[in-house]
Structure formats: C-alpha cells, structure tokens
Backbone as a chain_set.jsonl record, in Angstrom:
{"seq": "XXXXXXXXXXXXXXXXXXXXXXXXXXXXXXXXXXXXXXXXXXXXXXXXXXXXXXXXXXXXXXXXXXXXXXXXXXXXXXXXXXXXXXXXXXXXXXXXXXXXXXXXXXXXXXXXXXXXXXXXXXXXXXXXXXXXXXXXXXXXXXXXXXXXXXXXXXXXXXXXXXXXXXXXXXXXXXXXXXXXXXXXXXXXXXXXXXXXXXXX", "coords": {"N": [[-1.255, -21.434, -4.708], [-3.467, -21.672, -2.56], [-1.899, -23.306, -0.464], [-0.388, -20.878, 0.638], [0.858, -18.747, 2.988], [-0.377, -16.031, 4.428], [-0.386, -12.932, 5.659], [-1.488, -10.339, 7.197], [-0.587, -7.366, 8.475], [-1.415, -6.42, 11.612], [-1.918, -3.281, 13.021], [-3.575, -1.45, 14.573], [-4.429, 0.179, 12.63], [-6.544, 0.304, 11.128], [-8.687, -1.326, 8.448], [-8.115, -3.752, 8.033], [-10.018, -5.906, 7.886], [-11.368, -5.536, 5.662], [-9.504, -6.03, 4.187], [-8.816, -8.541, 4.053], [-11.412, -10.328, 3.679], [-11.374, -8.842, 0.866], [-9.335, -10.439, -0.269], [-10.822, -13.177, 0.554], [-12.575, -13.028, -1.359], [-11.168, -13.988, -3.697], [-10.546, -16.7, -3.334], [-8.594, -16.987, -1.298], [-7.516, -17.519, 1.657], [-6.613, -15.412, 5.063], [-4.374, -14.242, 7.315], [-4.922, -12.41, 10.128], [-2.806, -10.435, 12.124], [-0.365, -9.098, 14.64], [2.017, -10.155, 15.581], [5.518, -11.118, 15.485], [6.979, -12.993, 14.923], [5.295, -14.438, 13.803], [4.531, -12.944, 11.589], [7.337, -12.592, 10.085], [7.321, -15.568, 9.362], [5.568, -15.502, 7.238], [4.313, -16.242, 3.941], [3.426, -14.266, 2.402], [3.054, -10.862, 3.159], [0.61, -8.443, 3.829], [0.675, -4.824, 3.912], [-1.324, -2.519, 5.362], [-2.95, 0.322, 5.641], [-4.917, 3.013, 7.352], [-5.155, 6.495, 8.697], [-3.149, 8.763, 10.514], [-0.107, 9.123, 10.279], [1.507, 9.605, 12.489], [0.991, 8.37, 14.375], [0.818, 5.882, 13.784], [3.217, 4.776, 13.501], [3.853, 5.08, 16.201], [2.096, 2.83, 16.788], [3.307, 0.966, 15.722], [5.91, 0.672, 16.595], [5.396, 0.015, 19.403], [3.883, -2.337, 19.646], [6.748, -3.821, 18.691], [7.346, -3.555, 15.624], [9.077, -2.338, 14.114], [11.562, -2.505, 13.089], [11.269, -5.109, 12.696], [9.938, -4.918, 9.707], [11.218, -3.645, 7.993], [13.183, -5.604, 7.199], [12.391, -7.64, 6.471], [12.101, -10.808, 3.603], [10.295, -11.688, 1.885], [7.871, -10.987, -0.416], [6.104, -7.794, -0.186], [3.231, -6.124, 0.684], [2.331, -3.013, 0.416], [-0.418, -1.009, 1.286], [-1.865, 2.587, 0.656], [-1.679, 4.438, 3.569], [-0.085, 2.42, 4.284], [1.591, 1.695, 2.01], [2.95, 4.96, 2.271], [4.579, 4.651, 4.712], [6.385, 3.319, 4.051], [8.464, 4.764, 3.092], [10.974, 7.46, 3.571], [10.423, 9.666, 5.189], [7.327, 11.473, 6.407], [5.396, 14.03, 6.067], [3.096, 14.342, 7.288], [2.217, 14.558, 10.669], [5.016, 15.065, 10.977], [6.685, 12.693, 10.365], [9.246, 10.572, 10.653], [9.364, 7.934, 9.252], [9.522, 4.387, 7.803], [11.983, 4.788, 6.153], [12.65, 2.505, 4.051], [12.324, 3.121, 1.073], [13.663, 5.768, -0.469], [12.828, 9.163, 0.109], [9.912, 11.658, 0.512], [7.122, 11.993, 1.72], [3.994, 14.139, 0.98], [2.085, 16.977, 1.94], [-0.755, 16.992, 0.24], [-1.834, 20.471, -1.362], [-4.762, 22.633, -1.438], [-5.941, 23.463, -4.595], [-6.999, 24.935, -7.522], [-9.962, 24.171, -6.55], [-9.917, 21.539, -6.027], [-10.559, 19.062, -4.196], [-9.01, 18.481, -1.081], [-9.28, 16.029, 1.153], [-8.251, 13.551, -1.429], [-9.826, 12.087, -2.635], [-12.439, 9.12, -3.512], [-12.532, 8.135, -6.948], [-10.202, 7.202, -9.522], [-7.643, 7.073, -11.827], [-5.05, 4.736, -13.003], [-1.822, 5.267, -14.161], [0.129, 3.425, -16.189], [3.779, 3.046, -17.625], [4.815, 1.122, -18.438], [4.96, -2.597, -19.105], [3.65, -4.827, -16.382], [4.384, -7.202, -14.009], [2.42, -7.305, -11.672], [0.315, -5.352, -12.853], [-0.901, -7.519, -14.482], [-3.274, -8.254, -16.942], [-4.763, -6.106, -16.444], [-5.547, -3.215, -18.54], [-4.821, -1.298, -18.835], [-4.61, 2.598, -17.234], [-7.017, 2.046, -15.558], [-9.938, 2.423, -13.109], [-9.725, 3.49, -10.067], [-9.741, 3.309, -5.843], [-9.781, 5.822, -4.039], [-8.359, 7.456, -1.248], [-6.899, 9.874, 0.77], [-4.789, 12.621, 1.964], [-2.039, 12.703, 1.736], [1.016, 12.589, -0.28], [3.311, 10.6, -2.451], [5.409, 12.189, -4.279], [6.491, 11.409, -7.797], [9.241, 9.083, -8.293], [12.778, 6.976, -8.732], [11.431, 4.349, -8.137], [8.894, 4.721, -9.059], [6.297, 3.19, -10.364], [3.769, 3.141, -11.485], [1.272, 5.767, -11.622], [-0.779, 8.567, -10.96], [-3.042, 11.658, -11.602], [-3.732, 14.475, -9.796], [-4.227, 16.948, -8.871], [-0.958, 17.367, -9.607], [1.163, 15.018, -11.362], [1.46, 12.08, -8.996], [2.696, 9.26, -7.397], [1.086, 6.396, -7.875], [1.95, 3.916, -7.772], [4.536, 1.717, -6.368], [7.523, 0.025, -6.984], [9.847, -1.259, -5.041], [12.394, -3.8, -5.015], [11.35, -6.474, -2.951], [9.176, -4.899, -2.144], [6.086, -3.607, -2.071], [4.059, -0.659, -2.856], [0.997, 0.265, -3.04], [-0.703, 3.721, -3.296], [-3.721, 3.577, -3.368], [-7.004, 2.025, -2.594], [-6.955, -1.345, -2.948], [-8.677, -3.173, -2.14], [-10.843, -2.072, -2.226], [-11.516, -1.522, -4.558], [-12.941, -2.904, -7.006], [-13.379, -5.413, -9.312], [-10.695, -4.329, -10.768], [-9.356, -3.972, -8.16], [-9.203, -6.105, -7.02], [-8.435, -8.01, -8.794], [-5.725, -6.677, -8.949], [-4.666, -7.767, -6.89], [-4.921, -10.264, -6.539], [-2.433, -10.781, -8.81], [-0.455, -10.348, -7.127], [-0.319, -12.116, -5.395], [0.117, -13.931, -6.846], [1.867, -14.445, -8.487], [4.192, -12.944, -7.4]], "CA": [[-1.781, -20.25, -4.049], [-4.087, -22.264, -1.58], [-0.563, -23.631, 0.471], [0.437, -20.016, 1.334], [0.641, -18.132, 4.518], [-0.514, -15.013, 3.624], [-0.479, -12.696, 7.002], [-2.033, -8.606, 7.326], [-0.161, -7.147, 9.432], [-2.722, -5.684, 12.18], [-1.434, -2.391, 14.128], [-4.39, -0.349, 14.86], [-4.315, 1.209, 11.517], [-7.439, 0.286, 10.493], [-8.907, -1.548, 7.396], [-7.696, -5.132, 7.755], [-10.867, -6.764, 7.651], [-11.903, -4.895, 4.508], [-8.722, -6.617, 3.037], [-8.96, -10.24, 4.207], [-12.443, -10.187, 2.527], [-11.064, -9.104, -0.308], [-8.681, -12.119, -0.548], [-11.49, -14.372, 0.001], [-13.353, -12.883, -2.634], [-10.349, -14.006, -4.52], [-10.386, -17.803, -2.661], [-7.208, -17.018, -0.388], [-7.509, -17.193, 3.256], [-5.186, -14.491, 5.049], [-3.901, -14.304, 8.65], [-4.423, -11.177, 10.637], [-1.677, -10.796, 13.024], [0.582, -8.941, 14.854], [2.478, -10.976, 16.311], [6.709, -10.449, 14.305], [7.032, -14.26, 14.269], [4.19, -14.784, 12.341], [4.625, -11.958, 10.887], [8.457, -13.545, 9.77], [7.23, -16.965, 8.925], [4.708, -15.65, 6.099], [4.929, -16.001, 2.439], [3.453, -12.946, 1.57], [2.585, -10.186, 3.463], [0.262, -7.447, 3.846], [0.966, -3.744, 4.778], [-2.663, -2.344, 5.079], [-3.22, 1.786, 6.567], [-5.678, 3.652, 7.607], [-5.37, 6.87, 9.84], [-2.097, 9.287, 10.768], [1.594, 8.57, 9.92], [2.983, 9.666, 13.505], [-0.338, 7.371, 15.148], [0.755, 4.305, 12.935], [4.458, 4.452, 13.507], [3.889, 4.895, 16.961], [1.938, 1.665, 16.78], [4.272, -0.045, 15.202], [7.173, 0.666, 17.698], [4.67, -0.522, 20.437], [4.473, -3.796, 18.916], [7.964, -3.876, 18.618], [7.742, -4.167, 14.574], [9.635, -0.906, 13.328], [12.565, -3.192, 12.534], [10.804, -6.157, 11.503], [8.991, -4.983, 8.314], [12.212, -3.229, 6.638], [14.239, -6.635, 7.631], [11.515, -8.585, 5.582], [12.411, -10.507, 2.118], [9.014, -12.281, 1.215], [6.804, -9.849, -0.982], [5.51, -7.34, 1.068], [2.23, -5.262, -0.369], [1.695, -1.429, 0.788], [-1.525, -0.346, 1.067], [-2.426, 3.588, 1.103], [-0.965, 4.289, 4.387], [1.282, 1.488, 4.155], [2.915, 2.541, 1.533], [3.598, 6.076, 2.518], [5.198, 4.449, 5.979], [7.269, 2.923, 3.579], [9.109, 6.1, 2.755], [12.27, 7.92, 4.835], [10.002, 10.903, 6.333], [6.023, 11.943, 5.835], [5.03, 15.909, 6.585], [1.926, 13.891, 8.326], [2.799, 15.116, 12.001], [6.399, 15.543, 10.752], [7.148, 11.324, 11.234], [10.46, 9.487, 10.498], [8.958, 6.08, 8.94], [10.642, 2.762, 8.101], [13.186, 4.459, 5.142], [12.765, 1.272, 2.528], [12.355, 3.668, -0.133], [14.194, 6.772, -0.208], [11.405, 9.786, -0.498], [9.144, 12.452, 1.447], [5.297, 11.543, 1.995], [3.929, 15.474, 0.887], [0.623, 17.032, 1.753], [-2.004, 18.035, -0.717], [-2.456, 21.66, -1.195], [-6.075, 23.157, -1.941], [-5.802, 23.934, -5.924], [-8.133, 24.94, -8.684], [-11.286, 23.866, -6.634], [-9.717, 20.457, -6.325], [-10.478, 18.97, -3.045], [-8.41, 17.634, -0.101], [-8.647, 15.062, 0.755], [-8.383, 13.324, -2.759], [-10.97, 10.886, -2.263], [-13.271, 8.861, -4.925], [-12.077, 6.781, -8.064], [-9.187, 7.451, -10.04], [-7.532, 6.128, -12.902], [-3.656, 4.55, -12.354], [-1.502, 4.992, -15.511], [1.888, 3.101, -16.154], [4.482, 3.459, -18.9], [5.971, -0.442, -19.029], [4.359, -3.738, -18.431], [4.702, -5.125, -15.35], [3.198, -8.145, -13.429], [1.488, -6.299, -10.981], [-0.724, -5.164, -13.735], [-1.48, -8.119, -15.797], [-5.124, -8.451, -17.118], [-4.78, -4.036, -16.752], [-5.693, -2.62, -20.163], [-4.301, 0.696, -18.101], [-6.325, 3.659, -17.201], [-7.658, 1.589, -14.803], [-10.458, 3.452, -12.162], [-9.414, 2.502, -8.92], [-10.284, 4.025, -5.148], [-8.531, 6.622, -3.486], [-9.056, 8.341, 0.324], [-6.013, 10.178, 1.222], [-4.222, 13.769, 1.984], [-1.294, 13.13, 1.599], [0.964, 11.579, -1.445], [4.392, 10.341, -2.323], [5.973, 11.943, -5.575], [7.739, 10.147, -8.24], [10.74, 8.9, -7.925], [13.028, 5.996, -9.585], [10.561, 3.326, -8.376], [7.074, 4.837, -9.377], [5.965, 2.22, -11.792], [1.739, 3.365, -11.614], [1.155, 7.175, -11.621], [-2.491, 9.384, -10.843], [-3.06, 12.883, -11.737], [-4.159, 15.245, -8.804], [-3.259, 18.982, -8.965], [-0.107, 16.894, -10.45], [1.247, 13.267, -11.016], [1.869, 11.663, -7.99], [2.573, 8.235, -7.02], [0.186, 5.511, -6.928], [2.015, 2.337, -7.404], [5.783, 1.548, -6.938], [7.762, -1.394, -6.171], [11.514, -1.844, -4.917], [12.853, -5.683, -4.894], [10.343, -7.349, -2.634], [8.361, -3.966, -1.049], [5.256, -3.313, -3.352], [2.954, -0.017, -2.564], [0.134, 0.663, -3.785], [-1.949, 4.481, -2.879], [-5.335, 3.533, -3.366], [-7.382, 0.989, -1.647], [-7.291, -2.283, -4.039], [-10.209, -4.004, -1.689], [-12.374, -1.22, -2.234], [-11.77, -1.035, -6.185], [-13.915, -3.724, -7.6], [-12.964, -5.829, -10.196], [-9.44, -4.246, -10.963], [-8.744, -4.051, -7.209], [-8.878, -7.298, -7.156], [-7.081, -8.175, -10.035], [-4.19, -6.383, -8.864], [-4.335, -8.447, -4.896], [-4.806, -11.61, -7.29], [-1.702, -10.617, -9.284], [0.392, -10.045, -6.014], [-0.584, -13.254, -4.576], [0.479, -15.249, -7.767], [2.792, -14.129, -9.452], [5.214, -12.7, -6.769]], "C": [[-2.457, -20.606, -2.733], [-2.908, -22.362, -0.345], [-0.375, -22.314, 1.113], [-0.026, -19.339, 2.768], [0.995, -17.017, 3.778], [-1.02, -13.935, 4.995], [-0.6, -10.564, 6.696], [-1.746, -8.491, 8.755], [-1.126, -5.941, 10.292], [-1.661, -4.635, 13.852], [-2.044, -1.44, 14.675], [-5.063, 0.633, 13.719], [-5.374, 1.211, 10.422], [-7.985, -0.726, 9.103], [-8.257, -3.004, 7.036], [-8.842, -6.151, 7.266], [-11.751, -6.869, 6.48], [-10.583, -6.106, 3.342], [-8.277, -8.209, 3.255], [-10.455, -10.63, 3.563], [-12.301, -10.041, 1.78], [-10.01, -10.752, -0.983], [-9.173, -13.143, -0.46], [-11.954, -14.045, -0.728], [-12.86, -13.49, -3.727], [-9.826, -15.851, -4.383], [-9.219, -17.746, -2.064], [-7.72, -16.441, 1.213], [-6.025, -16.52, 3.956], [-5.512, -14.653, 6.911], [-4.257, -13.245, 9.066], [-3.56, -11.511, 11.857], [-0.451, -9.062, 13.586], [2.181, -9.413, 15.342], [4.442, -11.522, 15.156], [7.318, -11.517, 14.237], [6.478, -14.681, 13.13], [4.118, -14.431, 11.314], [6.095, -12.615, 9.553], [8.33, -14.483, 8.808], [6.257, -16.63, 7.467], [5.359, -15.723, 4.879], [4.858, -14.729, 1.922], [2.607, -12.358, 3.302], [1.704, -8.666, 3.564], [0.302, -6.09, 4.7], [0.075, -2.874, 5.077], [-2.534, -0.276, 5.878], [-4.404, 2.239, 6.409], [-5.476, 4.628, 8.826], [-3.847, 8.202, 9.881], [-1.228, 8.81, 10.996], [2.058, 8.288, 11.286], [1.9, 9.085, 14.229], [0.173, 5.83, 15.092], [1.967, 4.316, 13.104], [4.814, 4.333, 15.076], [3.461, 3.671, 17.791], [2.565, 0.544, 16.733], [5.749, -0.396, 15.936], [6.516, -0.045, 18.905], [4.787, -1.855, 20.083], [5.457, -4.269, 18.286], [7.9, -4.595, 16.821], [8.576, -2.962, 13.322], [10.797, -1.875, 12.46], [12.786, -4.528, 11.9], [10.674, -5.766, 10.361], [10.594, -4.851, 7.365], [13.083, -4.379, 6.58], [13.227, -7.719, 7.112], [11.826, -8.955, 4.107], [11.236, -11.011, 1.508], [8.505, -10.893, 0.839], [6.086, -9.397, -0.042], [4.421, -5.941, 0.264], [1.827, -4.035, 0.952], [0.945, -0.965, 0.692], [-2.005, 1.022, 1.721], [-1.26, 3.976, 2.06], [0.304, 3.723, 4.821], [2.519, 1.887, 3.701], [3.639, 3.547, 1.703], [4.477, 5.548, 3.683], [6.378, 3.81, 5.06], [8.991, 3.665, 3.019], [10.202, 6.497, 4.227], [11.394, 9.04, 5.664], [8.185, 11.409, 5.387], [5.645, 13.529, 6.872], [3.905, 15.656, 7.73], [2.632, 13.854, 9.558], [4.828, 14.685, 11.918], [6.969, 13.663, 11.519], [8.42, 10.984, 10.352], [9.096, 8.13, 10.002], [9.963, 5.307, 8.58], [11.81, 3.125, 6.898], [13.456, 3.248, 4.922], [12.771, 2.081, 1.619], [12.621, 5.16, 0.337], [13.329, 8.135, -0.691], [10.808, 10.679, 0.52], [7.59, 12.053, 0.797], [4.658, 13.36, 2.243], [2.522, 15.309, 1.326], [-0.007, 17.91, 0.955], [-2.422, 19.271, -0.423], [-3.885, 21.984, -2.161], [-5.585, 23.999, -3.309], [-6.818, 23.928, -6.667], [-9.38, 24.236, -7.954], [-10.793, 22.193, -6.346], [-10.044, 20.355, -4.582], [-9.552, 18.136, -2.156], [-9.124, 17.163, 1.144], [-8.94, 14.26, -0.758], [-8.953, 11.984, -2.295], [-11.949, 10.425, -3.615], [-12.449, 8.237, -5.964], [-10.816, 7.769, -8.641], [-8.36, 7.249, -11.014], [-5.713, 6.257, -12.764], [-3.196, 4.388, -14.141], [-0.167, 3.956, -15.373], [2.312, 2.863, -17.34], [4.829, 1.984, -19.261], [4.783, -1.458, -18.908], [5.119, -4.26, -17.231], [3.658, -5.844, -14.663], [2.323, -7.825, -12.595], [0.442, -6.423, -11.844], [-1.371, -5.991, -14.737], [-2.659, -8.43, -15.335], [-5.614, -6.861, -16.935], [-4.866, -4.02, -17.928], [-4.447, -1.276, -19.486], [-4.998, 1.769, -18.21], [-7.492, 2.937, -16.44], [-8.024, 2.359, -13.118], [-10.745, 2.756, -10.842], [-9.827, 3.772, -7.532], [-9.334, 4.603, -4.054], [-9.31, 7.447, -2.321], [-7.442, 8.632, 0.745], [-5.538, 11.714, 0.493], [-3.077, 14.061, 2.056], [-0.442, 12.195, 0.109], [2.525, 11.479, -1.415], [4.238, 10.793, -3.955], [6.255, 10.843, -6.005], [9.152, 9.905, -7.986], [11.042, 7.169, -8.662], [12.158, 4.536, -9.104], [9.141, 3.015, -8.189], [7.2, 3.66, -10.514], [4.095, 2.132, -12.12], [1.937, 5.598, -11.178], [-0.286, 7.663, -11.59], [-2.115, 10.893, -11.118], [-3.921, 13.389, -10.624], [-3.736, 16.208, -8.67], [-2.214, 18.224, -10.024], [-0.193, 15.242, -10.379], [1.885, 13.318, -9.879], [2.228, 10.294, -7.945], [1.846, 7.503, -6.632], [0.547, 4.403, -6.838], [3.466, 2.454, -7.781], [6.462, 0.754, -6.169], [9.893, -1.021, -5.798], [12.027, -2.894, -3.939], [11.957, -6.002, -4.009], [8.795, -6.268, -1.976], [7.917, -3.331, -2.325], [4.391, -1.959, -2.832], [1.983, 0.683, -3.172], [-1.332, 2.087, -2.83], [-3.248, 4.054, -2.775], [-5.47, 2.188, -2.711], [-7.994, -0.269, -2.743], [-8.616, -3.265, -3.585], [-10.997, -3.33, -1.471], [-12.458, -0.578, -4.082], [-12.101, -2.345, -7.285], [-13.081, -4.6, -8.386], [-10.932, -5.821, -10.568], [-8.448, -4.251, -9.679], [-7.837, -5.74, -7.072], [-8.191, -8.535, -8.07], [-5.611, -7.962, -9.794], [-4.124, -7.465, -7.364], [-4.06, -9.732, -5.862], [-3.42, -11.422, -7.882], [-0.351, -10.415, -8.147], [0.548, -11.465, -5.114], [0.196, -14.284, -5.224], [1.314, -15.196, -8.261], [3.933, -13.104, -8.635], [5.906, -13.967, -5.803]], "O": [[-2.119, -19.941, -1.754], [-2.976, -21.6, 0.619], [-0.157, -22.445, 2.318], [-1.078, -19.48, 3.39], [1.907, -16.799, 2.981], [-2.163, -14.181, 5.378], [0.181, -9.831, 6.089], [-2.206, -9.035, 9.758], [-1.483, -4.866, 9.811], [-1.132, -4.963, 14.914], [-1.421, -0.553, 15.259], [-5.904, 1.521, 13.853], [-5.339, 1.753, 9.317], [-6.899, -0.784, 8.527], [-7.945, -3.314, 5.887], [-8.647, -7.035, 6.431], [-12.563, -7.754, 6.216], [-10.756, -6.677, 2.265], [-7.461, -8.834, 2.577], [-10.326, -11.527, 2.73], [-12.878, -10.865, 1.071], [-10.14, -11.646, -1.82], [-8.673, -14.14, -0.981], [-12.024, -15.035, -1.457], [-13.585, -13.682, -4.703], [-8.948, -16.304, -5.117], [-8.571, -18.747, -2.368], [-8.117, -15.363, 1.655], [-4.862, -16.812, 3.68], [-6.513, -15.037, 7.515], [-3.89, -12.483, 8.171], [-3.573, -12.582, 12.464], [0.027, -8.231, 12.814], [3.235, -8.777, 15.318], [4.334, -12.256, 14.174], [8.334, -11.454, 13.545], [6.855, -15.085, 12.03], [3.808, -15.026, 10.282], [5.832, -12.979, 8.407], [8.901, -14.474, 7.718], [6.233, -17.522, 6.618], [6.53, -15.424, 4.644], [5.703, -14.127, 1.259], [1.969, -12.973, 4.156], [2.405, -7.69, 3.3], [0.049, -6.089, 5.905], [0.742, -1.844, 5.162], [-1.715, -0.102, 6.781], [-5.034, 1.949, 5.392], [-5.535, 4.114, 9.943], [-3.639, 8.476, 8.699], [-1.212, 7.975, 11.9], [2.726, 7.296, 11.577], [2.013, 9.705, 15.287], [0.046, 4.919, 15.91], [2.192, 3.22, 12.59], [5.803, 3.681, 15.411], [3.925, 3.33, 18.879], [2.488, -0.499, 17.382], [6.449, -1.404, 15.844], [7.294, -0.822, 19.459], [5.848, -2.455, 20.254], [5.285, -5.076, 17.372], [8.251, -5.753, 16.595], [8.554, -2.91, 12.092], [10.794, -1.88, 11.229], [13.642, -5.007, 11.156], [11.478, -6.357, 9.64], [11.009, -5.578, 6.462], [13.965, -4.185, 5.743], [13.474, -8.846, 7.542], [11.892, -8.052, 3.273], [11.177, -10.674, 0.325], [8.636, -9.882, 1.529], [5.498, -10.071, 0.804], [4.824, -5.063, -0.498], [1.241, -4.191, 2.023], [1.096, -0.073, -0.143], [-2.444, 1.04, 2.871], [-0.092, 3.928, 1.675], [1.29, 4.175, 5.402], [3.623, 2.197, 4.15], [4.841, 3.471, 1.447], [5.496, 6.237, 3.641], [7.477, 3.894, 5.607], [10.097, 3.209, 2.729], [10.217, 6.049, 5.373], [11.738, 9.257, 6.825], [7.989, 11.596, 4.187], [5.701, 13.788, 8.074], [3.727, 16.35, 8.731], [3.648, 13.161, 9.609], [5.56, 14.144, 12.747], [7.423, 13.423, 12.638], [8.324, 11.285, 9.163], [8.135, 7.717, 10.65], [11.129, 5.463, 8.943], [12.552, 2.211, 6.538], [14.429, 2.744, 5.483], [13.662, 1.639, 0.894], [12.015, 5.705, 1.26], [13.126, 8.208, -1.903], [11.27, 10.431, 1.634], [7.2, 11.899, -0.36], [4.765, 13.891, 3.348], [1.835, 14.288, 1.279], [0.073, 19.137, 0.895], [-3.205, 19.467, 0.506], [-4.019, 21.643, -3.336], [-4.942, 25.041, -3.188], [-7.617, 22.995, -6.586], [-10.019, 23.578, -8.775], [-11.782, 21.501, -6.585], [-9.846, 21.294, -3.81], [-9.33, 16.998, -2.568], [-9.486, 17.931, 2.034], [-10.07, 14.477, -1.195], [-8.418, 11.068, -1.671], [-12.175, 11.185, -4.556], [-11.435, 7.732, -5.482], [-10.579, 8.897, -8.209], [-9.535, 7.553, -10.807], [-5.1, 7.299, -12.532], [-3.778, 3.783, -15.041], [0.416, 3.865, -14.293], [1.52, 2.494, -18.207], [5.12, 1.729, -20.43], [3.67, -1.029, -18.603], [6.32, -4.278, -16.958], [2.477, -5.506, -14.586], [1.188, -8.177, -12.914], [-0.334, -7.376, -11.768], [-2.134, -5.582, -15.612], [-3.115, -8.721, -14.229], [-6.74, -6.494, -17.271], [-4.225, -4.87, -18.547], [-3.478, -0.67, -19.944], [-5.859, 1.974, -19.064], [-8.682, 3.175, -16.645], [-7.22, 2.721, -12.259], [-11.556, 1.879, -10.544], [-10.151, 4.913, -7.86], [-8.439, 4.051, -3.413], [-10.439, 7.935, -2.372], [-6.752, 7.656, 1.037], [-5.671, 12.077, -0.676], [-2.692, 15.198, 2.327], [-1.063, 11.319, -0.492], [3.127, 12.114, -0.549], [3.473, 10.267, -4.763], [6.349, 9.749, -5.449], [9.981, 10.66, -7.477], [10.175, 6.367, -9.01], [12.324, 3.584, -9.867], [8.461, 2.107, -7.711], [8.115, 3.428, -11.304], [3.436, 1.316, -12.765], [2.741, 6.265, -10.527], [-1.04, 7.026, -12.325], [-0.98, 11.302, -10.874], [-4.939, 12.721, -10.441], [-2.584, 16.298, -8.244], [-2.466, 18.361, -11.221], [-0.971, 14.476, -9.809], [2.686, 14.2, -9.568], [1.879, 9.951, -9.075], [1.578, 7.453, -5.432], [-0.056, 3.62, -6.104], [3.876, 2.946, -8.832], [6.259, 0.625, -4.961], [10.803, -0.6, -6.511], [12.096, -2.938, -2.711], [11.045, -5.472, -4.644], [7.739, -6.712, -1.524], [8.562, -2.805, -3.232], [3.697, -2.474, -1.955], [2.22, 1.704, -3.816], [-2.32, 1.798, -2.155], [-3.81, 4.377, -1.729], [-4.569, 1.423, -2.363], [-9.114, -0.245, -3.252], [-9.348, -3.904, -4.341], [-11.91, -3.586, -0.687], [-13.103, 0.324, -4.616], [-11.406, -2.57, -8.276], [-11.889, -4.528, -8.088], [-10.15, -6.771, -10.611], [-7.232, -4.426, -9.763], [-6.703, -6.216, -7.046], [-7.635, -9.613, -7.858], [-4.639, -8.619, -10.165], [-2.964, -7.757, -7.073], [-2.91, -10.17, -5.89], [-2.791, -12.258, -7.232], [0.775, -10.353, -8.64], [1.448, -11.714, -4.313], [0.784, -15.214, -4.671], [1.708, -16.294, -8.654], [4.596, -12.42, -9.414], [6.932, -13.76, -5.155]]}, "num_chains": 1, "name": "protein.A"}
C-alpha cells in the first residue's frame, strides 16, 4: 500500500484537501494533481467533487482531461460529484459528462417536508457482499451534501433512501462511485477509502 501512487485529481471542484487527509489518517500519502500524465502514471486514482456539473466539466475540458479519465484502467474512485460526472448527462445546468456509465444525474424534488438539498448522515444499504464494503456490518451512517442523485441502474451495488432509493455506491470494471463524502464519514468513511486502496 505504502509503494503506490495514489493521485486526486484537482480541477477546481473543490474538496481535495479534505480527502488527502483522509488518506493520511489512513497512513497513505496521495498526490494532488492535475497534470493527465500524472494523472496516467497513477495506481489509483481519485475523482473528488464539489460544486456544479456544467462548472466541473467545463473545468475539466480546460485542463484538457475530458478524455483522459474515461480512457483510464487503474481503479478510479468517484466521489459525490465525481461520481455523478461519471454518468452520460446530469439535469445540473443540463451537462453532457464523461458517459462511463450509462444513466441521467436527476434533481431532488421538495417532498413530504423532506429537504433539498439532502444533506446530513445517511445510512448506505447493499444486497451482496462486495469488497468495497468489507469490515461494513451494512446500514452503515455515512455523510451526504447533495441535490442532485443518480437512480439505480445495473451497477448500483450501495443504495440510500430519500423521497426514494437512489444511488449511493456503484462500480463498473475499474470506475468506483461513491454519493456521499467518505472523508467526512468517520470511521466507516474511512473504512471504505482503506478498502479501495487495498484491495482494488
């Protein structure tokens, strides 16, 4: 684990430094970087968000990495933001993102008193085992800041209830994303970054 090059990809989008702290919390030193060599050369990488879809994709074309990320085979972790960019189209200012996972990025309507943005702890369910989650009992209360969400679809593998289920954690072949913010959910956050680090 020590050996790796472990690189957060930094596009404006907020919340990198929140999640390189978490990885030392965890003894792993991480790269920030833009830079789509570096980016390239890592073992693992991080996909970190914070902020508006058509802000962060516009970023990402600036730093010429629209066509890096989806052209990536090392494990690549989606965080929040991330993940939704991960998707073919988000309603958030009506953006095109990087289509890796075939899907619409919806926004939360005001229901029963429920508030938007869905912010505050949460609890992630999932039906299988799956490395991601080991050392999860499941029903694990994790931290969530976001208005908009990605249904299910064939590669939810973590689920939250909000008005309905939505998508909080789903992987396809090396592109992992996870809704909520795992370096702001204590214990199990960090469990799951540890579990991504080691075991992918």
């Amino acid at each position: 684990m020590k050996n790796q090059k472990i690189v957060i990809i930094d596009y404006g989008a907020g919340n990198v430094f929140s999640v390189k702290n978490a990885l030392k919390a965890i003894g792993v030193e991480a790269i920030i970087s833009d830079h789509p060599n570096e980016i390239q050369e890592a073992d693992k990488v991080i996909f970190p968000g914070v902020g508006a879809a058509g802000n962060a994709m516009n970023q990402l074309n600036n730093k010429n990495l629209i066509e890096i990320i989806p052209a990536l085979r090392q494990p690549v972790l989606g965080i929040c933001l991330g993940m939704q960019l991960l998707m073919d189209f988000s309603e958030e200012d009506n953006t095109s993102c990087l289509g890796i996972i075939s899907g619409s990025v919806k926004k939360f309507k005001p229901f029963s008193g429920l508030r938007v943005p869905h912010m505050g702890w949460n609890s992630v369910s999932f039906s299988k085992e799956h490395r991601l989650f080991q050392g999860w009992k499941g029903g694990e209360w994790v931290y969530f800041v976001h208005s908009y969400y990605v249904a299910g679809n064939p590669f939810t593998i973590g689920i939250t209830e909000y008005q309905d289920s939505f998508t909080s954690v789903l992987e396809k072949e090396n592109f992992i994303g996870v809704q909520f913010h795992p370096e702001k959910s204590a214990e199990s956050g960090l469990r799951l970054i540890q579990n991504f680090i080691e075991l992918y």
